[in-house]
VOBA-1610 file (N, C-alpha, C; in pm, whole numbers, padded with zeros to 5 digits, always signed):
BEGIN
Unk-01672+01797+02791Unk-01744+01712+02699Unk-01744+01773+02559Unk-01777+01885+02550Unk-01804+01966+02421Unk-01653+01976+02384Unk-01583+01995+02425Unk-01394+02011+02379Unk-01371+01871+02313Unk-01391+01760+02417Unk-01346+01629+02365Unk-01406+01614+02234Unk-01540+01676+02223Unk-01624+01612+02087Unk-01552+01749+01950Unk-01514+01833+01994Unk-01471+01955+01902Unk-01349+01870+01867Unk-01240+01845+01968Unk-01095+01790+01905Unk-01120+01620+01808Unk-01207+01612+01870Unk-01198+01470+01741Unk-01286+01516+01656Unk-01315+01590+01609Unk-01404+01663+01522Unk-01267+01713+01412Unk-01200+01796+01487Unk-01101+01874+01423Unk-00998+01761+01354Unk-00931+01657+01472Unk-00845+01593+01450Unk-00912+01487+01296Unk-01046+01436+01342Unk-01057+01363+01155Unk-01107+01431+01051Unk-01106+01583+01071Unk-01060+01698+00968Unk-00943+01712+00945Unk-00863+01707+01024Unk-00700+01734+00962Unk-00629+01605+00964Unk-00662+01455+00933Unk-00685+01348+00870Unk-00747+01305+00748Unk-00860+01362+00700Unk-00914+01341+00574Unk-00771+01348+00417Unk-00841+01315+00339Unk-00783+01312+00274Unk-00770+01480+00171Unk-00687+01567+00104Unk-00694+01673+00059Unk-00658+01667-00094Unk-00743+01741-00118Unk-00768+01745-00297Unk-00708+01845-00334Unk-00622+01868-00450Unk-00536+01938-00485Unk-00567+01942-00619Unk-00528+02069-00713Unk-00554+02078-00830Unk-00483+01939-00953Unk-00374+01886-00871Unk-00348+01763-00983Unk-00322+01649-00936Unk-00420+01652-00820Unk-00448+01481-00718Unk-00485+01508-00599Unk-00427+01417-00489Unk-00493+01417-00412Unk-00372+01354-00301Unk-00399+01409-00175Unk-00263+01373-00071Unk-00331+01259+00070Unk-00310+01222+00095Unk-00375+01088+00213Unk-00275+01118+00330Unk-00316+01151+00400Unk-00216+01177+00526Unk-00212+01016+00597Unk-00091+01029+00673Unk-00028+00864+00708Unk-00182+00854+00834Unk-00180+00881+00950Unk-00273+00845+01007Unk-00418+00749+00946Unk-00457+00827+00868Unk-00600+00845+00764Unk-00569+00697+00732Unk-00444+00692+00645Unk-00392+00553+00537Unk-00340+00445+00620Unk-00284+00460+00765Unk-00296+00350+00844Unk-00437+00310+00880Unk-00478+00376+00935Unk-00642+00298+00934Unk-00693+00266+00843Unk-00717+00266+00694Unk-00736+00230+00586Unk-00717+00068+00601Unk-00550+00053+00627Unk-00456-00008+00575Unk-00494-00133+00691Unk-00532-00089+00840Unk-00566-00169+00946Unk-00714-00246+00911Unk-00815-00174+00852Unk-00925-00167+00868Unk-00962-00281+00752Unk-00877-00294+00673Unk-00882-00366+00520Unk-00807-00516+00542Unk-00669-00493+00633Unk-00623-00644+00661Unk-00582-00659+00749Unk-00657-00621+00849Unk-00584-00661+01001Unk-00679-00851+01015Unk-00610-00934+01042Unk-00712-01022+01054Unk-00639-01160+01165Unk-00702-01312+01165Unk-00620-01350+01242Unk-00432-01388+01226Unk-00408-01397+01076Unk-00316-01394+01051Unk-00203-01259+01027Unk-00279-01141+01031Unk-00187-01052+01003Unk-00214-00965+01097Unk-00146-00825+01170Unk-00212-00714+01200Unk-00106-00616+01156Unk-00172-00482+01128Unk-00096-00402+01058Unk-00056-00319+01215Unk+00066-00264+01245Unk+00097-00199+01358Unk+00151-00077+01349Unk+00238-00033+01238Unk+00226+00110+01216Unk+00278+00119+01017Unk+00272+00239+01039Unk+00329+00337+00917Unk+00382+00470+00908Unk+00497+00444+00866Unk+00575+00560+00906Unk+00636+00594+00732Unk+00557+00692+00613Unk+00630+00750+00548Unk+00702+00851+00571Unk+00806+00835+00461Unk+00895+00947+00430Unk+00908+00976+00317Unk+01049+01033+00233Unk+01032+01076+00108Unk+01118+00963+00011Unk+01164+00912+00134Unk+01271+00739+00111Unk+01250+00700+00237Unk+01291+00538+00160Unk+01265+00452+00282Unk+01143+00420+00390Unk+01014+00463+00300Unk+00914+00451+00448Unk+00847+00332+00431Unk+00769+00304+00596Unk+00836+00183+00658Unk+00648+00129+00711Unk+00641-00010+00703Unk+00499-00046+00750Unk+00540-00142+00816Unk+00490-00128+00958Unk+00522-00236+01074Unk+00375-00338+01055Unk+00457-00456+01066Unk+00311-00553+01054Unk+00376-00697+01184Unk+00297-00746+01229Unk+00284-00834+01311Unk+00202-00983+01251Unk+00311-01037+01192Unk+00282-01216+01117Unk+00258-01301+01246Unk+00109-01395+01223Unk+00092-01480+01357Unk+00148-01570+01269Unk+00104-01598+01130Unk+00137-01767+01045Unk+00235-01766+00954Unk+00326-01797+00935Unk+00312-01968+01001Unk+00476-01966+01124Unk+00505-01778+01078Unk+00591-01836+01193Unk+00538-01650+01288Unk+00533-01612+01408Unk+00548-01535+01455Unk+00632-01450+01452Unk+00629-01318+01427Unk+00729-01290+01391Unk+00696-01097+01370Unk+00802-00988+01351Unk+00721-00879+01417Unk+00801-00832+01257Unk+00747-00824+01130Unk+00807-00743+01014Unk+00774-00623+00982Unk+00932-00544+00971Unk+00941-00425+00884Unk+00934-00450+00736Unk+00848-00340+00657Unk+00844-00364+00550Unk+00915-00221+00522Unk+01013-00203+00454Unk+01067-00084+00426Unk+01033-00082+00249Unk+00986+00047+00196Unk+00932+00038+00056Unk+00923+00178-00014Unk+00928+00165-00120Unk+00960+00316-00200Unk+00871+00283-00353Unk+00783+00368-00406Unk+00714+00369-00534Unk+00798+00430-00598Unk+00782+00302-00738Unk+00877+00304-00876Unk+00776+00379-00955Unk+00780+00389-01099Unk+00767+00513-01166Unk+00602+00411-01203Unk+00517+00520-01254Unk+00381+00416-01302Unk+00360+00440-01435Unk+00333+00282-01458Unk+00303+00275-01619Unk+00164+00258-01583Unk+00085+00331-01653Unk-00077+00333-01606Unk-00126+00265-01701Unk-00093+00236-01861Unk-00092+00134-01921Unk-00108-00018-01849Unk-00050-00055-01799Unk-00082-00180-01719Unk-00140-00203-01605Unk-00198-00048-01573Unk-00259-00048-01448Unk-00204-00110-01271Unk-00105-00103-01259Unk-00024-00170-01186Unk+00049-00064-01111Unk+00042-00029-00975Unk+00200+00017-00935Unk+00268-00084-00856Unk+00400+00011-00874Unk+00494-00122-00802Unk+00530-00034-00726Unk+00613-00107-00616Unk+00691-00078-00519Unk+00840-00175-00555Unk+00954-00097-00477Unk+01048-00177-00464Unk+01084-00188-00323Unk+01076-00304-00206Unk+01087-00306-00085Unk+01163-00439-00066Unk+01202-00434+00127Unk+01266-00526+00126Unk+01205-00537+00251Unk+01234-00659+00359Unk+01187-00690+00443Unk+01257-00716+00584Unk+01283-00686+00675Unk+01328-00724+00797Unk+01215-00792+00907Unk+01243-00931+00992Unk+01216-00939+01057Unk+01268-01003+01180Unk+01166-01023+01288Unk+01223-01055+01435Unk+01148-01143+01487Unk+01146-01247+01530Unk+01089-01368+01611Unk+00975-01287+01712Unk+00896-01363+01725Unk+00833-01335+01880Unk+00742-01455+01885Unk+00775-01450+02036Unk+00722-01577+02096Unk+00723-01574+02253Unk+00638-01690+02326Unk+00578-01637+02438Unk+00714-01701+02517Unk+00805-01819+02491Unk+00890-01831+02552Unk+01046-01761+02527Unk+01118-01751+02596Unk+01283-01749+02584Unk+01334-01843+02456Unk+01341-01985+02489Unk+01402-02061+02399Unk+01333-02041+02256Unk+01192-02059+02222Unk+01139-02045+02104Unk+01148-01903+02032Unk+01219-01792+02117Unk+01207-01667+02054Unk+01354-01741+01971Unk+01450-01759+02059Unk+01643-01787+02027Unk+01569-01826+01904Unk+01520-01995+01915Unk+01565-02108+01764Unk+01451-01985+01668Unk+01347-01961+01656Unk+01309-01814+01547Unk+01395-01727+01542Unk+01490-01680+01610Unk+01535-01539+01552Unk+01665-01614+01480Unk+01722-01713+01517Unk+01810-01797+01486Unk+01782-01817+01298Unk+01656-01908+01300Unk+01599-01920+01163Unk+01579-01788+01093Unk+01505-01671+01170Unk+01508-01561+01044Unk+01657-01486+01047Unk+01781-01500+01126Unk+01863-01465+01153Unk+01983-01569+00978Unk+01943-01665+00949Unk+01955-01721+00873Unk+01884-01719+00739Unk+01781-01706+00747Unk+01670-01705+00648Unk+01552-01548+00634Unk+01629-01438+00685Unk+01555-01362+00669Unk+01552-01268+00570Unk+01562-01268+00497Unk+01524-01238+00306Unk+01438-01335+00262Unk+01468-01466+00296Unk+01350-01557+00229Unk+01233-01599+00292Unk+01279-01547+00433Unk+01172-01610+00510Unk+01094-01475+00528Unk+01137-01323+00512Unk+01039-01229+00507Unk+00946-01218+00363Unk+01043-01276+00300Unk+00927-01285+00154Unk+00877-01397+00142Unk+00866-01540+00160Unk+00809-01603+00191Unk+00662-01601+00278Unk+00681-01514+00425Unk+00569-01501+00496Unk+00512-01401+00432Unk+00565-01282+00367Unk+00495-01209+00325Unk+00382-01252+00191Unk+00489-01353+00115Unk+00402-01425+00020Unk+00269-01492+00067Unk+00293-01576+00141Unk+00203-01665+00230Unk+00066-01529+00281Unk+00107-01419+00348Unk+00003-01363+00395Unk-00089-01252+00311Unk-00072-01245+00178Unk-00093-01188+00064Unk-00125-01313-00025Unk-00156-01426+00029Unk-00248-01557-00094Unk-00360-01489-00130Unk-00437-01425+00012Unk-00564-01434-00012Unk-00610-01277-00074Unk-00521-01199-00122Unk-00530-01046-00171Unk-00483-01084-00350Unk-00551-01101-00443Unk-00522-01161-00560Unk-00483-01049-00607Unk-00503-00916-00567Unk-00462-00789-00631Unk-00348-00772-00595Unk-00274-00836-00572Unk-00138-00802-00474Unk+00015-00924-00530Unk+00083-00876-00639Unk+00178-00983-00656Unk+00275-00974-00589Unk+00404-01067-00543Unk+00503-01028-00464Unk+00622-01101-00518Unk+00741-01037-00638Unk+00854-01081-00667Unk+00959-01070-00530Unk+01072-01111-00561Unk+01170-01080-00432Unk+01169-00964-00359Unk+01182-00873-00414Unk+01196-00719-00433Unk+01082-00629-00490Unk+00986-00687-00549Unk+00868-00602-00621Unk+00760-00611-00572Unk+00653-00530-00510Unk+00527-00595-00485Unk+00481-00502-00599Unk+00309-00531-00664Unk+00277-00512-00800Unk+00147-00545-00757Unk+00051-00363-00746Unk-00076-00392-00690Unk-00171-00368-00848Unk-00238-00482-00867Unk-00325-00445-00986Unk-00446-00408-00949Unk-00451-00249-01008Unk-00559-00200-00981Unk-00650-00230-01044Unk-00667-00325-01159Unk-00793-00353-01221Unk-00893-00462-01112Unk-00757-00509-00996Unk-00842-00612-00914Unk-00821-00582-00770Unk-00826-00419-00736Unk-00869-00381-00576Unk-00995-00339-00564Unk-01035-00438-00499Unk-01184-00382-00483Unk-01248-00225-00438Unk-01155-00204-00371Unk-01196+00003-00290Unk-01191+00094-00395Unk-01119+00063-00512Unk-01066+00141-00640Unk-01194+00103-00754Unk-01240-00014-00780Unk-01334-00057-00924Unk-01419+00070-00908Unk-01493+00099-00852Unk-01620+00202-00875Unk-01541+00281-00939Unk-01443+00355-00897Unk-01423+00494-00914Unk-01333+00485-01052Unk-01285+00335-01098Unk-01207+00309-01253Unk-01342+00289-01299Unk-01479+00265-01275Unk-01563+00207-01380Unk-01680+00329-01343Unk-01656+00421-01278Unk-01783+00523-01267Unk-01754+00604-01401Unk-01905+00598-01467Unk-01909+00670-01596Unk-01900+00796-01626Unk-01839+00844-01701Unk-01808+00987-01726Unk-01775+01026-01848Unk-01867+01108-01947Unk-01865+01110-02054Unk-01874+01009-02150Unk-01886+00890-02136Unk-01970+00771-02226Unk-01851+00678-02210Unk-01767+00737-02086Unk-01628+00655-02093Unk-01615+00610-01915Unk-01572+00478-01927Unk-01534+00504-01755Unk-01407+00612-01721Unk-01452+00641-01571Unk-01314+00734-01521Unk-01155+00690-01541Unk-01186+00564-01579Unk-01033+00520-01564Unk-00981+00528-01660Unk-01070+00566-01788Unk-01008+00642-01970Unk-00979+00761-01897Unk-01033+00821-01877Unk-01010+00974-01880Unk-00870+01000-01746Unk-00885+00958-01651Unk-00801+01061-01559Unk-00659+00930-01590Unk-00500+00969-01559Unk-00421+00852-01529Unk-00372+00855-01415Unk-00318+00811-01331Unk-00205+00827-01198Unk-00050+00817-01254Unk-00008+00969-01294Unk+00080+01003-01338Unk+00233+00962-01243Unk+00188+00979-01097Unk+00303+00989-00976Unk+00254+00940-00861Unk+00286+00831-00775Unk+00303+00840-00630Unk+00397+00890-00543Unk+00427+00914-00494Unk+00532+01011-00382Unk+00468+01001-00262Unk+00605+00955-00184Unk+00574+00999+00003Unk+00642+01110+00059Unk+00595+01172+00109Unk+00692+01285+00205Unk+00673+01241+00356Unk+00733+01308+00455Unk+00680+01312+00606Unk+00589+01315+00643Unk+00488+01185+00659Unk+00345+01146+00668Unk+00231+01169+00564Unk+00268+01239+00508Unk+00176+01183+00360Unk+00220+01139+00216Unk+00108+01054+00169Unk+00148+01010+00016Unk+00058+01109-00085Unk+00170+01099-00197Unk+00064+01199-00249Unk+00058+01133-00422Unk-00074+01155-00460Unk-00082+01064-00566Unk-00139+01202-00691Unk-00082+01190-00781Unk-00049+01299-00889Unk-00151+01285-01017Unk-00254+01306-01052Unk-00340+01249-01133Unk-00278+01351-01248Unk-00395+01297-01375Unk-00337+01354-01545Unk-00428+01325-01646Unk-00482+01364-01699Unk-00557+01344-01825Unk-00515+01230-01938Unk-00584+01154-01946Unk-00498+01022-02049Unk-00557+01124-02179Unk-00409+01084-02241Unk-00418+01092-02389Unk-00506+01059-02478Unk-00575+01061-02601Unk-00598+01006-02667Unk-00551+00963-02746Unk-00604+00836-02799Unk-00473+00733-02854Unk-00451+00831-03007Unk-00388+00805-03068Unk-00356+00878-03226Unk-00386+00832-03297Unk-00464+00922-03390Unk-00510+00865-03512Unk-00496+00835-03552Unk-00562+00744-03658Unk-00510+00615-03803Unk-00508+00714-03923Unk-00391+00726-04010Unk-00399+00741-04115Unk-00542+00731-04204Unk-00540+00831-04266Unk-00707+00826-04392Unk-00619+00725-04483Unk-00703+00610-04511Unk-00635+00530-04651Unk-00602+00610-04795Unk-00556+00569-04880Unk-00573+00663-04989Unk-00613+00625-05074
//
């Protein structure tokens, strides 16, 4: 009894997230449950996550509007913290599922035909209701001025300024199960010329 309660003790200690002198690292476990806990719902469920340093990969399970079991394979582009936005550049694979034989064929048939448009399509469709979340062909584009888990900590006050003047998110990066996010001191903007 006392072992079982020590190892899950230990294990969501070496899950937490770790603070580092110029950010902060989210281990994949930690950020799949995040990631489950935030949009698993009747239309979507999140089923795994597997980073790397390229190419890492979020398994999700689409019930609407067609069934269907998508890889999201995805890599973070450079951040302009100016617009408050990161992007990703990803692409999508998916696979039919269904409770019969014939209805799996004519789905895998259709995304077998349509699967670039029909993985961004469903993906569009299941991201209506996440307004923080845009989705070009190839780009998804999370605005952080409108994720809700993030506002406190862009609008918690600090020095007569919110946090989100002062610190920037210089870098995202994945390695082998964790992401690691690179913080930085924003500039101050430059001075105006004295008139003469």
């Amino acid at each position: 009894m006392a072992s079982s309660w020590a190892s899950r003790l230990q294990r969501s200690w070496q899950q937490r997230p770790n603070l580092h002198r110029d950010g902060v690292s989210l281990q994949e476990a930690w950020l799949l449950r995040k990631l489950q806990q935030t949009l698993n719902g009747d239309s979507l469920q999140i089923d795994g996550l597997s980073l790397l340093s390229r190419d890492s990969t979020l398994h999700l399970t689409a019930h609407q509007p067609l069934a269907a079991r998508l890889t999201l394979h995805f890599d973070f582009l450079p951040i302009d913290w100016n617009s408050r936005q990161i992007c990703l550049r990803y692409h999508v694979q998916g696979e039919a599922i269904a409770p019969s034989t014939t209805l799996r064929l004519l789905g895998g048939l259709l995304l077998g035909v349509l699967e670039g448009a029909f993985g961004h399509k469903a993906l569009q469709q299941l991201a209506k209701p996440l307004d923080w979340l845009t989705l070009e062909q190839d780009i998804a584009m999370i605005d952080l001025t409108r994720l809700p888990a993030l506002q406190p900590w862009l609008d918690y006050p600090l020095l007569g300024k919110p946090l989100g003047e002062h610190l920037i998110i210089k870098a995202i990066e994945t390695s082998p199960g964790q992401l690691r996010i690179r913080l930085g001191r924003s500039q101050p903007p430059p001075a105006e010329p004295a008139p003469d």
